[in-house]
Backbone as numpy.savetxt, mean C-alpha at the origin, in Angstrom:
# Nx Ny Nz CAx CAy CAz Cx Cy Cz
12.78 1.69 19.56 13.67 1.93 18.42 12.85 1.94 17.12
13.20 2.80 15.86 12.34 3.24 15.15 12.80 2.13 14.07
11.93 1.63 13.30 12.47 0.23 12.35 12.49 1.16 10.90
13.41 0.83 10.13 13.69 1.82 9.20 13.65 0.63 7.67
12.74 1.69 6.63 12.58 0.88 5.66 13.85 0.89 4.97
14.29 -0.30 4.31 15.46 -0.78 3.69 15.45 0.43 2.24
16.85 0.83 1.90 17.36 1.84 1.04 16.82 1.29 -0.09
17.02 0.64 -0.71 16.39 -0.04 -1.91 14.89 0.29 -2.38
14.52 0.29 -1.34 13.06 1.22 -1.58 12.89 2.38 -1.38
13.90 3.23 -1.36 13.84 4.54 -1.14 13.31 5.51 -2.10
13.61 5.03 -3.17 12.88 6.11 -4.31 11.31 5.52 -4.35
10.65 4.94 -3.71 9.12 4.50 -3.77 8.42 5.47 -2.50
9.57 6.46 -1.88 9.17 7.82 -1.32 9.96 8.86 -1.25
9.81 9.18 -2.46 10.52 10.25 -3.65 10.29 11.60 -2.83
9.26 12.38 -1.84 8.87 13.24 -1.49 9.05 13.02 -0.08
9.54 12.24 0.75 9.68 12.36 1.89 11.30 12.00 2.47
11.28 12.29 3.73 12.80 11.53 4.44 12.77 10.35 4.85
13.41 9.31 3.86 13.11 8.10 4.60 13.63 7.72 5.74
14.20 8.27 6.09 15.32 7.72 7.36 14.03 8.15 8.56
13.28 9.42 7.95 12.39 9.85 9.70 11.29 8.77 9.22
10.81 8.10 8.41 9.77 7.08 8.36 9.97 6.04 9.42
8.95 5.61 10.22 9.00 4.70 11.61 7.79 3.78 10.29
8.09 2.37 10.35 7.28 1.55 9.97 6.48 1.10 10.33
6.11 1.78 11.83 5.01 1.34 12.59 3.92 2.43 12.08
4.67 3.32 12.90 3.72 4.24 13.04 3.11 5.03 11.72
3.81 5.19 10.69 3.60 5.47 8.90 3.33 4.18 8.51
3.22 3.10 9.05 2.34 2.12 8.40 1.16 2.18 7.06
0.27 3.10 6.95 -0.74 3.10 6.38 0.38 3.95 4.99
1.00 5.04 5.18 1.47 5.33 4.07 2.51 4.76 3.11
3.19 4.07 4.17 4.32 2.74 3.56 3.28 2.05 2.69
2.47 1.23 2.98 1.85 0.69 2.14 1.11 1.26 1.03
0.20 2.14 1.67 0.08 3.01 0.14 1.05 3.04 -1.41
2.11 3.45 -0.90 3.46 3.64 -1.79 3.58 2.10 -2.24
4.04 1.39 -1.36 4.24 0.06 -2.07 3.45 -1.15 -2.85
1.87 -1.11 -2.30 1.23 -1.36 -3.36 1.13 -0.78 -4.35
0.86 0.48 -4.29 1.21 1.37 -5.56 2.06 1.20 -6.61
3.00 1.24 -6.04 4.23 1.29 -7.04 5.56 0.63 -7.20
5.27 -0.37 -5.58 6.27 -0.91 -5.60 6.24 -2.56 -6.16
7.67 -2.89 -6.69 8.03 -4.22 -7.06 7.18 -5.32 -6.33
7.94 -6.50 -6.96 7.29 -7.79 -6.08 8.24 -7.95 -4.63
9.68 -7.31 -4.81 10.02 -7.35 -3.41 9.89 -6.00 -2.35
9.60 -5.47 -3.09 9.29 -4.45 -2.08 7.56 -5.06 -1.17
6.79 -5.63 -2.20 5.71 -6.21 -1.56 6.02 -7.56 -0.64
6.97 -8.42 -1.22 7.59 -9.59 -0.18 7.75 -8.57 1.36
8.79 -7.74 0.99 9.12 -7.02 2.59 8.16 -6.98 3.28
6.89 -5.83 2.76 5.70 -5.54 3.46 5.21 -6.82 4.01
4.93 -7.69 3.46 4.58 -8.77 3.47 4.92 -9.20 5.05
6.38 -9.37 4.94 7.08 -10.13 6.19 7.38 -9.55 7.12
6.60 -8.15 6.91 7.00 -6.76 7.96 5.84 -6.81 8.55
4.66 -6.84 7.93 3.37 -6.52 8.57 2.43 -7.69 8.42
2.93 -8.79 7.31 1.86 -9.96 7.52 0.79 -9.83 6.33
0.52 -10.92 5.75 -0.80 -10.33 4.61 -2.16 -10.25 5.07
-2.15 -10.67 6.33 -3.98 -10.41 6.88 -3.76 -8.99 7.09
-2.75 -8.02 7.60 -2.52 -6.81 8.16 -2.52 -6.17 7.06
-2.07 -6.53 5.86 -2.04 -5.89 4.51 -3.58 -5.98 4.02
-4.16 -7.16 3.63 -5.57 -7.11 3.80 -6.33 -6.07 4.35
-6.64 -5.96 5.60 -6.91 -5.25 6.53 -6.84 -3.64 6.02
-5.69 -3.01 5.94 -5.42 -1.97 5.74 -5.87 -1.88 3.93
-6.09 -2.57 3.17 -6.15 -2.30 2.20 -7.83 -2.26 1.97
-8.72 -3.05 2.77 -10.23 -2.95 3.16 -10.77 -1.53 3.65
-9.30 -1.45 4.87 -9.84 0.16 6.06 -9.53 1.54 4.96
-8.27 1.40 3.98 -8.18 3.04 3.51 -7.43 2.78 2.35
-6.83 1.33 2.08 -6.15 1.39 0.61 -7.47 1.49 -0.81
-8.28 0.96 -0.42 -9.50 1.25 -1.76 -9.47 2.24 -1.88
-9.17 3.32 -0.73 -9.58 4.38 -1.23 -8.57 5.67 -1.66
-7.56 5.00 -1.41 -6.03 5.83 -2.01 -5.74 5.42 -3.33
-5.42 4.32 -3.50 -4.82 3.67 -4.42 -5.48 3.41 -6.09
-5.36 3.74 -7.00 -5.44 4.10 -8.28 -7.05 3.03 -8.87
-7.39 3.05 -9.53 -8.18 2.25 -10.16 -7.84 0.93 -10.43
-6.35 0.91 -11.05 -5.64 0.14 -11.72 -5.43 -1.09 -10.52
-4.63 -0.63 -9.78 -4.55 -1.27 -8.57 -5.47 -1.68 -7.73
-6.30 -0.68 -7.33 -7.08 -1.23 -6.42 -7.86 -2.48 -6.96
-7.50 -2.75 -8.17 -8.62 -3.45 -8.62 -7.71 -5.04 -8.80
-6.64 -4.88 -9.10 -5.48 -5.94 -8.50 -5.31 -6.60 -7.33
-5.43 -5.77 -6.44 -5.51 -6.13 -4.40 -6.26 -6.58 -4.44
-7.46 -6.01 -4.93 -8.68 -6.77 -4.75 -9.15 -8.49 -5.41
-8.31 -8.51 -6.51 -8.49 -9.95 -6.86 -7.11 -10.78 -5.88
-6.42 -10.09 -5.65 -5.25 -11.19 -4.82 -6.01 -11.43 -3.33
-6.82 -10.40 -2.73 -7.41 -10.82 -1.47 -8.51 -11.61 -2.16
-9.13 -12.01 -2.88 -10.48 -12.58 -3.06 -11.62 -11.68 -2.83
-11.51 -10.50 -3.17 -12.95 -9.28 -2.67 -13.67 -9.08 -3.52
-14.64 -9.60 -3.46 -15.71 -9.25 -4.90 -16.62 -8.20 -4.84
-16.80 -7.30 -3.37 -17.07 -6.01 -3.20 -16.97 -5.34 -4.88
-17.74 -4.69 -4.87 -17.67 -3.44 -6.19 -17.01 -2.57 -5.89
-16.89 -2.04 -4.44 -16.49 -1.21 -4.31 -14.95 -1.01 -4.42
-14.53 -2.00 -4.09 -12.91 -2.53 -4.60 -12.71 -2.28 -5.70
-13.77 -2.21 -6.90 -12.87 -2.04 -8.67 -13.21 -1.10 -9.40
-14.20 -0.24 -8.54 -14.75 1.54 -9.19 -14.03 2.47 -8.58
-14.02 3.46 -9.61 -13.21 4.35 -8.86 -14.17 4.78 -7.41
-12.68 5.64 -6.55 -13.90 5.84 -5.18 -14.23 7.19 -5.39
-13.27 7.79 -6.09 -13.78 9.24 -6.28 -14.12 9.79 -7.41
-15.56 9.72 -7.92 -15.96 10.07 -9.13 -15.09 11.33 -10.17
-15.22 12.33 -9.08 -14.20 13.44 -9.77 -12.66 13.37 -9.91
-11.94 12.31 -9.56 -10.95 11.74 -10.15 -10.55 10.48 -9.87
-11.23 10.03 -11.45 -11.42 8.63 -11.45 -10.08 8.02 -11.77
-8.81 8.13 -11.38 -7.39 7.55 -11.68 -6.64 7.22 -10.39
């Protein structure tokens, strides 16, 4: 059975169908969106949906490298990462 993200967060995927989002399997892009842009409860959810080592994790494997300057550089002080690579941009040619 496909676990469906709660309506309340629905405009934090403005460009897609939330109802076909599976939280397993769109895992990596759920989070994208919600560190991004989402509230403190939209991050509680993630949180209690996937766990913060799993959030960690995913934010080490491909969130540095999605997620804005601004942010990434936020995750990175809430995990404790003193990596550089965590607070420069990753892509020189668009550094935002």
């Amino acid at each position: 059975m496909k676990s469906a993200i709660p309506e309340r967060f629905a405009a934090l995927f403005w460009d897609v169908d939330v109802s076909a989002l599976d939280t397993t399997q769109h895992r990596p892009f759920i989070l994208d969106r919600i560190l991004e842009y989402g509230g403190i409860e939209a991050v509680r959810w993630a949180e209690r949906r996937y766990g913060l080592e799993s959030i960690k994790a995913y934010f080490q494997r491909r969130g540095y490298k999605t997620l804005s300057v601004k942010t990434r550089s936020y995750w990175a002080c809430v995990f404790g990462l003193t990596d550089q690579k965590y607070s420069k941009p990753y892509n020189s040619l668009w550094p935002y």
